[in-house]
N, C-alpha and C positions, 0 to 999 in steps of 0.2 A: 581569640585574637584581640589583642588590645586595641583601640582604637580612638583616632583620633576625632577630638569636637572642636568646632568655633561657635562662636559666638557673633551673632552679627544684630545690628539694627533692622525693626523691618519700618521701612519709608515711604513715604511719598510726598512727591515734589509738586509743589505749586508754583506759580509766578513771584509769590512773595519768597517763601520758604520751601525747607524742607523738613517735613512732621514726621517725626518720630513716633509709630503708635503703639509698641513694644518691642520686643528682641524674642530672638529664634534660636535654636544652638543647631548644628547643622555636622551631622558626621562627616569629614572631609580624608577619611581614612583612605578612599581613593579618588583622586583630584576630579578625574573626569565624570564619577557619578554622586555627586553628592546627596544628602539624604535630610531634611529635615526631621530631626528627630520631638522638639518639643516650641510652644511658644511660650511666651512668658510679661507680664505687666514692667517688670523692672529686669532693668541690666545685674544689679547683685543678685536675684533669682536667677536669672538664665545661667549667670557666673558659675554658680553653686550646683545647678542641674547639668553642665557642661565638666564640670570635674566629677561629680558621681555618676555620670555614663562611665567616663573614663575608667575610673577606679573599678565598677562595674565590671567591665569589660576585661580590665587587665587578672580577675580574678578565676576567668575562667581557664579550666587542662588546658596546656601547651603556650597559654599569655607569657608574652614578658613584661615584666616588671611595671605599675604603672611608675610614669617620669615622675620628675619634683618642678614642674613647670609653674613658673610662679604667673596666676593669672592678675593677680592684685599685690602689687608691691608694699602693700600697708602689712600685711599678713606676713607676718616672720616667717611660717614655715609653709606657707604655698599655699594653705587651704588641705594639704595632704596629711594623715595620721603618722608625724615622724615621734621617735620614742625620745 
């Protein structure tokens, strides 16, 4: 089954700020249980571990298709293997 990732910041808030001390990608394939799949030093890491879940995922009997979901609009073709 294909499956969906985010990607989010992990934080914490102080009186001053709020510190960002890496990013997570997080399977949200069903809303109510989500699933921390990986952490990560930098957002383009997590970016990039958050599309090869996916891709991963969409590869296995009875997947469909992984999407062309563009996660970084600098990237012409999504970060996805288009020919």
């Amino acid at each position: 089954m294909t499956r969906t990732a985010k990607v989010e910041p992990i934080q914490r808030e102080t009186q001053e700020a709020i510190l960002v001390s890496g990013w997570r990608v997080v399977d949200v394939s069903d809303p109510d249980q989500p699933q921390e799949i990986s952490r990560h030093d930098s957002e383009p890491e997590a970016i990039r571990a958050a599309r090869d879940y996916e891709h991963q995922t969409s590869l296995e009997p009875g997947s469909p298709p992984d999407d062309t979901q563009d996660y970084d609009a600098s990237d012409p073709q999504g970060g996805k293997e288009l020919p």
